[in-house]
Structure formats: structure tokens, C-alpha cells
C-alpha positions as CSV (number, residue, x, y, z in Angstrom):
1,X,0.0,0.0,0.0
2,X,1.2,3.0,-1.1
3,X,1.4,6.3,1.7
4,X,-0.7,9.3,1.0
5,X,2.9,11.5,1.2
6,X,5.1,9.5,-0.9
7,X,2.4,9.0,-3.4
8,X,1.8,13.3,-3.8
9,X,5.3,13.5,-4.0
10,X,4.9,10.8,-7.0
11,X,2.9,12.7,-8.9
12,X,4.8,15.9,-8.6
13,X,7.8,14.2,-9.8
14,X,4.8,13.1,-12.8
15,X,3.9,16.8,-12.8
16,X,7.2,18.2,-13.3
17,X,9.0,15.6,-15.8
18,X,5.8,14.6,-17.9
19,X,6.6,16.9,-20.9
20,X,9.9,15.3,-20.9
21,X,7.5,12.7,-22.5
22,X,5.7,15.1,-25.1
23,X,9.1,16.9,-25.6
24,X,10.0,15.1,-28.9
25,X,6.7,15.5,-30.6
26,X,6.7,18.7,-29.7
27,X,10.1,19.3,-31.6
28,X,9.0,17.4,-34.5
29,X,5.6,19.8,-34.7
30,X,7.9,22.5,-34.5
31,X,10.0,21.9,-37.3
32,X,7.2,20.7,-39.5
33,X,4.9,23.5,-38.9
34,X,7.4,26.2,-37.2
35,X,9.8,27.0,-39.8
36,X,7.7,27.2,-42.8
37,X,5.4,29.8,-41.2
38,X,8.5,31.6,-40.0
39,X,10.1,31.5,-43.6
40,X,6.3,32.4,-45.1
41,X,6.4,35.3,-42.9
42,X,10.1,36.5,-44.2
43,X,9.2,35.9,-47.9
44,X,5.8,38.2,-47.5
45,X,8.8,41.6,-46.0
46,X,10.5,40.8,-49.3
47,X,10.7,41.2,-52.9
48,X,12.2,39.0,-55.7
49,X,15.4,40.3,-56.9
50,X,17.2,38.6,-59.9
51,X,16.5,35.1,-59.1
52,X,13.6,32.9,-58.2
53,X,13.7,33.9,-54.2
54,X,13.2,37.9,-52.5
55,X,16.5,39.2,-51.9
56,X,15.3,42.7,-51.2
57,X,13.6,43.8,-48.0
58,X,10.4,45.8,-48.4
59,X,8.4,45.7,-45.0
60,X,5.3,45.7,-45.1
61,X,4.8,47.0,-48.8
62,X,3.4,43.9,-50.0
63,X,0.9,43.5,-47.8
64,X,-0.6,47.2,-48.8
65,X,-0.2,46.1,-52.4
66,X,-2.5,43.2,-51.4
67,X,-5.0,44.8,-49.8
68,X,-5.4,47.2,-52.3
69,X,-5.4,45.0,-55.2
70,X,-8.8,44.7,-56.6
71,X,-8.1,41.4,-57.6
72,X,-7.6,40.2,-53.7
73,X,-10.9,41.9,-52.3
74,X,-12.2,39.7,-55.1
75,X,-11.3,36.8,-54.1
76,X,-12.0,37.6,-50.7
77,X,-15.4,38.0,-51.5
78,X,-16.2,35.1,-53.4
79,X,-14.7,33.2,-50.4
80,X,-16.6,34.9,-48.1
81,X,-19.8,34.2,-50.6
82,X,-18.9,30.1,-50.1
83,X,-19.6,30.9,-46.6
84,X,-23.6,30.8,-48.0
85,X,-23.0,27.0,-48.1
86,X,-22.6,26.6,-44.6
87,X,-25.8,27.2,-43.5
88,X,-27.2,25.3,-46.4
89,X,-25.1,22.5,-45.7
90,X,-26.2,22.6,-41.8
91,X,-30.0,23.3,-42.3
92,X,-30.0,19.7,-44.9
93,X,-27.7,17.8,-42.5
94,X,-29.9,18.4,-39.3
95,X,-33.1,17.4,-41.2
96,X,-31.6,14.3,-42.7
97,X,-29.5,12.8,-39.5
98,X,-33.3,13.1,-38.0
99,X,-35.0,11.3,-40.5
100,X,-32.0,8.9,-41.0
101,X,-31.7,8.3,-36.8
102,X,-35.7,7.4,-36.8
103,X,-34.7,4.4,-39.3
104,X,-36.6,4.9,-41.9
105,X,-36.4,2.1,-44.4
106,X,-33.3,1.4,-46.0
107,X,-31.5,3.9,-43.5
108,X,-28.3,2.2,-44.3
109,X,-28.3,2.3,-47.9
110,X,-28.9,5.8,-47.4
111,X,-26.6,6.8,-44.9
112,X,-24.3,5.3,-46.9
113,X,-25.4,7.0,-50.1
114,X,-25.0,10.2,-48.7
115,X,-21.1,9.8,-47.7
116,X,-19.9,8.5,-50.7
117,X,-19.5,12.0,-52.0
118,X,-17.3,13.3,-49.0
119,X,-14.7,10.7,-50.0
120,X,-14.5,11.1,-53.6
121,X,-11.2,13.1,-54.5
122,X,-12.4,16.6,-55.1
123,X,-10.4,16.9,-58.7
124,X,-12.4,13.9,-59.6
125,X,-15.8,16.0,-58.5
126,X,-14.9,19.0,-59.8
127,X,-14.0,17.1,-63.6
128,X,-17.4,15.4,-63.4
129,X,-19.6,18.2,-62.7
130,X,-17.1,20.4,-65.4
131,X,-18.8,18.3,-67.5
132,X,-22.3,18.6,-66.1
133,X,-22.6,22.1,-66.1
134,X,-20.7,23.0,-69.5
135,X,-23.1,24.7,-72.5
136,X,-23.8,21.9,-73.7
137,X,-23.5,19.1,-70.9
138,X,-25.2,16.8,-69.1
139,X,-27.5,19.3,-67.2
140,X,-28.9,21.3,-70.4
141,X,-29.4,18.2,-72.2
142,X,-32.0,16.7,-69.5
143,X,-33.3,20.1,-69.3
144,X,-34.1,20.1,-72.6
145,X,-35.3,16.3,-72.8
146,X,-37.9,17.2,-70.6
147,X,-39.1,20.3,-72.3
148,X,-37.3,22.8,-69.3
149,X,-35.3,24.2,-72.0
150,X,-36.3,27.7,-70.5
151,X,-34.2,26.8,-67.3
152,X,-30.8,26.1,-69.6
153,X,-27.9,28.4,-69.2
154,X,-24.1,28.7,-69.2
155,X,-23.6,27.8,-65.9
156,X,-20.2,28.0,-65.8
157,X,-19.6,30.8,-69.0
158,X,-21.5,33.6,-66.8
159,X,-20.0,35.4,-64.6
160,X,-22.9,35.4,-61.8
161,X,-23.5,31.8,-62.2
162,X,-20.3,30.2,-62.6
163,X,-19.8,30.7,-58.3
164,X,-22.9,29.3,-57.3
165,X,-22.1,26.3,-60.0
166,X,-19.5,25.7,-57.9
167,X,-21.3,25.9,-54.1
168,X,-23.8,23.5,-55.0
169,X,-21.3,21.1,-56.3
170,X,-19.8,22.0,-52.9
171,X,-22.3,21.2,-51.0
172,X,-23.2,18.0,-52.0
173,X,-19.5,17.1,-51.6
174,X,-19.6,18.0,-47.9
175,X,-22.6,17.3,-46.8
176,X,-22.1,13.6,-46.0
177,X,-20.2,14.7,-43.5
178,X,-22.1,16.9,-41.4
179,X,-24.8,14.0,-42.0
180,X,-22.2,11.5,-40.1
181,X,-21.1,13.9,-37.3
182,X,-24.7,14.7,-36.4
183,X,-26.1,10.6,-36.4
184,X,-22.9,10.5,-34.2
185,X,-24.2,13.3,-32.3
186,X,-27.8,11.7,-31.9
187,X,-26.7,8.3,-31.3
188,X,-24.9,9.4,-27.7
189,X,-28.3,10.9,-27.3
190,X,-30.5,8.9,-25.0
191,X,-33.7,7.3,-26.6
192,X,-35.5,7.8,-24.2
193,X,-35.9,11.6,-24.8
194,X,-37.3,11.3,-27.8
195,X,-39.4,8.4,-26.4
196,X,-40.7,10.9,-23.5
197,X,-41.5,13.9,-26.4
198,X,-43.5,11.3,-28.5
199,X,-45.8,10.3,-25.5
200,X,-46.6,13.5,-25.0
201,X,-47.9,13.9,-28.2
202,X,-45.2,15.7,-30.0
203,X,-45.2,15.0,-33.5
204,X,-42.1,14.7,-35.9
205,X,-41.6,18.6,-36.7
206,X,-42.1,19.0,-32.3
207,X,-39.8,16.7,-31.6
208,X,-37.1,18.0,-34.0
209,X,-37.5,21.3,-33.2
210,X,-37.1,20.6,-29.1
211,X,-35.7,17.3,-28.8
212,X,-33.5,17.2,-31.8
213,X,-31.9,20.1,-32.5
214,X,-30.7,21.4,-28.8
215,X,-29.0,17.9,-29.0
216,X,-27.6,18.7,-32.1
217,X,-26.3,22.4,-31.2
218,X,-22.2,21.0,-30.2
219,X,-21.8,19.4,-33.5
220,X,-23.7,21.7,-35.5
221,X,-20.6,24.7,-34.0
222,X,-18.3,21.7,-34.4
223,X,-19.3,21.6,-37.9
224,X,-20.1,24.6,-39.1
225,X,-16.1,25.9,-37.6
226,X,-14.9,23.2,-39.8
227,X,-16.8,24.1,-42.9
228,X,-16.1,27.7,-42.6
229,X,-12.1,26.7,-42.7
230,X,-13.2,24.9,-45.7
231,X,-14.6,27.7,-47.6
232,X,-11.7,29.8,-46.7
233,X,-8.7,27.7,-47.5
234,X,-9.8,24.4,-49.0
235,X,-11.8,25.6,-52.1
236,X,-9.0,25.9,-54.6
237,X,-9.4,22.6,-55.9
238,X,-13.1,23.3,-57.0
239,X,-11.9,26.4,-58.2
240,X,-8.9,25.1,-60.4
241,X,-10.5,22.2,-61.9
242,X,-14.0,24.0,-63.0
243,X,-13.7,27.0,-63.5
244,X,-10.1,28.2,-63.4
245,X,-10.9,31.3,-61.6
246,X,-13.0,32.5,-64.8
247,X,-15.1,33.5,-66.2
248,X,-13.4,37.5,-65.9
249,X,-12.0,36.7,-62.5
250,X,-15.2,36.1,-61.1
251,X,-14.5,32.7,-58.9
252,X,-11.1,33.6,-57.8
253,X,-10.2,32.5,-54.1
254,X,-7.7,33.6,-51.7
255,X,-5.8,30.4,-52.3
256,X,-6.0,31.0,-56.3
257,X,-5.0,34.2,-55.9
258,X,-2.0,33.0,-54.5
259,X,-1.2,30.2,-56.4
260,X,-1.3,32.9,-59.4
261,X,1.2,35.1,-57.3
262,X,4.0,32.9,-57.1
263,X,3.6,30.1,-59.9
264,X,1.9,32.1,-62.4
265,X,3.6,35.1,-62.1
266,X,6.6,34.4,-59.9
267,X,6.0,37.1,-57.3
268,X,6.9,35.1,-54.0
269,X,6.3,38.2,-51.6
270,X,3.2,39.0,-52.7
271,X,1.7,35.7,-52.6
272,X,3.2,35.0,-49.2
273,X,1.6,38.2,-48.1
274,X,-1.4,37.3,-49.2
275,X,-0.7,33.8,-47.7
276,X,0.1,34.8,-43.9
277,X,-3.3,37.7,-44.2
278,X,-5.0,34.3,-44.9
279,X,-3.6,31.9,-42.3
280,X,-4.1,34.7,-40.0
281,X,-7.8,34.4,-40.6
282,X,-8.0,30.5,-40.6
283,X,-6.1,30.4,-37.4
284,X,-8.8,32.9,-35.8
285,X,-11.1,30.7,-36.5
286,X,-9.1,27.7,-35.4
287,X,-8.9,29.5,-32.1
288,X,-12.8,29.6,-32.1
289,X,-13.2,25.8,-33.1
290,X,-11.2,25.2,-29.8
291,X,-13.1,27.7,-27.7
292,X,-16.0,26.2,-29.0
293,X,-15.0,22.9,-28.2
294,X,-13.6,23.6,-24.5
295,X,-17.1,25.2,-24.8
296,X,-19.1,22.2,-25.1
297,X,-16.8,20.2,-23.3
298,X,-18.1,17.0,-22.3
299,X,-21.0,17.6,-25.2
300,X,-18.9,17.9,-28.3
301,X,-18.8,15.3,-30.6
């Protein structure tokens, strides 16, 4: 049996030589993640010289050049404009994790219907719907098969319908899953809520509205932080493959923005610049994922 004294003075011992442990990991998320940020931030208070890399120091003269160039607050738009998908993507999910946890026939098929598109590679997805939404693609043609020819347009040739082309096809990639975290989310729910609402004499809508959704609230801020990182800094792909920022500009990202920058037009320190304004925002909101988390501790999915 171990004595009350020489056991506390155990787990100080614990307490102070415990991130000896971590200590490694630690170093190896330092120079994984450290160093690049650190050289991102040095590239964006320089200019390219002569060769490939900024020689000359600037300051902060590339980040006013960003935020003035009408080409960035464009791209900052459109990827604040994806941010439209997120309540989309959370108002669908919610109504389909409650019919799907109330196992309605074939439930399974369907649940796994509905992830299939979150694990498909987005290049893939973005190619396949290129095609649907072209002039003459998939989309027109049953349009016009079933006398809807009226409803046919460039989708992707116009310039105010080439961006929501690309948040539907964005949604239905990412819905799956908000439609998995929130079936997890109701199955750590107890059943017998929902049995207790139903004996009372709530019907489906009731016990959605009081039952359902309260449960849902941690994962629906789970998922909605995520998403909203998403249509900040992991839309480029949709972007590249369908649309290729055009038509006139008018679906360029942050990230596409960049990637012209420095591989397009072989201006490191602007796109950095543009790079650290935009990790700055992503880790804001990384910082409220977490809060929201330590939030909801115990809750959270």
C-alpha cells in the first residue's frame, strides 16, 4: 500500500517531468509547422530580386499592395460568398440525420449513399460536374429532354453563375459529412428523450424542433467551424478544376489568388503576403473551433 505523502510527491515528480514525454513531438511539430510559417512570414517583407527567391527587404509594402489590389478583395469576397454553403449544408444535415436516426427504411443504404460524395477526390468531382454544367453538358441536355429548355444556361460561362455552379457542387460534396457527425451526435443521445417527447404527443416537426436540434447544437458549432475553414482555404481545388478562376476573375479564391502570385507570375512576396493575411484568418477561427469545443466540453462530438 502506497502512503498518502510519498504518493503526492509521485505525482509531482509526474507533474514536473511529464513533458519530458511530449518533448520530442513537440520538436518534430515545431520543425514541421514552425519553420515554414516563420520563412512564409520572411518571404511576405520581401521582394524578388534577380532570381527565383526575395532578396530585397520591403516591409510591409506587399501586404498594402494586397489589400489594395482589386483582384484580392475579389477573391476575398467570393470566399466569403462560399460561406452561403454553410448554413445550407447545416440546415440539410440536421433534417436528414433526424430522419436517418428514426430508421426509416433502407436507412443504411442511405446513410451510406450520402457519404460516398465526401470521399471522392475533389479533382475527380470537380471534372465530373465540369462536364455537367458545360453549354452543352449533361444538365442542359436533360433540361431540354424534358421540355425545361427555358431553365438552360451557361452555368459555368457567366459570370454570376459560374460561383454558385461551384457551391452547389460543394455542397453536396460536404454534406455527408455533417450528415455522419450529427447521427454521431444523436446516437450518444438517450432514446428515451425522444421516447418521453412522442408520449406527450409531439409530432415529428415538435420533436425535432425541441428534442433534436438542442442535441444537435455542439456538433452543429463543431461543424459549421470546420466548414467555414473549408470555404476559406480548401476551395482551390473546386476552383482550379471547373472554372479556373474564370469566367473574368469572377471565382477567384484567396488560395487562387495566391497560387497565381508565385507560380503564375513568380511574385513570392506578394503571394506569401497574401498567404500569412489568410492563415491569420484560418487560425482565428481555429482559435474559435477550440473555444468552442472547451465550450461544449463533455457535449462535443
Amino acid at each position: 500500500r502506497v502512503r498518502p505523502g510519498r504518493r503526492r510527491s509521485h505525482e509531482r515528480w509526474w507533474d514536473r517531468t511529464a513533458w519530458l514525454f511530449v518533448l520530442p513531438l513537440v520538436l518534430v511539430v515545431l520543425a514541421v509547422y514552425a519553420y515554414p510559417i516563420a520563412s512564409l512570414v520572411r518571404y511576405s517583407l520581401q521582394q524578388a530580386g534577380s532570381g527565383s527567391t526575395p532578396t530585397e527587404w520591403v516591409g510591409a509594402k506587399n501586404y498594402r499592395f494586397v489589400f489594395r489590389d482589386h483582384l484580392y478583395r475579389t477573391a476575398l469576397e467570393n470566399n466569403l460568398r462560399f460561406l452561403l454553403c454553410v448554413p445550407i449544408m447545416i440546415a440539410i444535415a440536421a433534417l436528414t440525420s433526424a430522419l436517418l436516426h428514426d430508421r426509416v427504411r433502407g436507412w443504411r443504404v442511405y446513410r451510406f449513399m450520402v457519404f460516398i460524395p465526401y470521399v471522392i477526390a475533389v479533382p475527380v468531382v470537380g471534372i465530373v460536374f465540369g462536364y455537367i454544367f458545360k453549354l452543352n453538358g449533361l444538365l442542359n441536355s436533360a433540361l431540354d429532354t424534358f421540355g425545361l429548355g427555358i431553365l438552360t444556361q451557361d452555368w459555368l460561362g457567366s459570370t454570376h453563375r459560374a460561383i454558385y455552379a461551384i457551391m452547389m457542387v460543394i455542397v453536396w460534396k460536404e454534406l455527408g459529412f455533417g450528415i455522419i457527425v450529427f447521427l454521431a451526435r444523436l446516437a450518444s443521445v438517450g432514446e428515451e428523450l425522444f421516447e418521453a417527447a412522442r408520449v406527450d404527443g409531439a409530432g415529428w416537426w415538435q420533436v425535432f424542433r425541441h428534442v433534436t436540434l438542442p442535441a444537435l447544437v455542439p456538433a452543429i458549432v463543431f461543424f459549421a467551424v470546420v466548414e467555414t475553414i473549408t470555404m476559406l482555404s480548401w476551395v482551390f481545388a473546386y476552383v482550379y478544376v471547373m472554372t479556373a478562376g474564370g469566367p473574368g476573375n469572377s471565382t477567384v479564391v484567396t488560395e487562387f489568388y495566391i497560387y497565381q502570385k508565385v507560380f503564375a507570375n513568380n511574385n513570392i512576396g506578394i503571394g506569401a503576403a497574401a498567404a500569412v493575411t489568410l492563415l491569420a484568418l484560418v487560425a482565428g477561427l481555429i482559435v474559435m473551433r477550440l473555444w468552442a469545443l472547451r465550450r461544449f466540453e463533455g457535449e462535443a462530438v
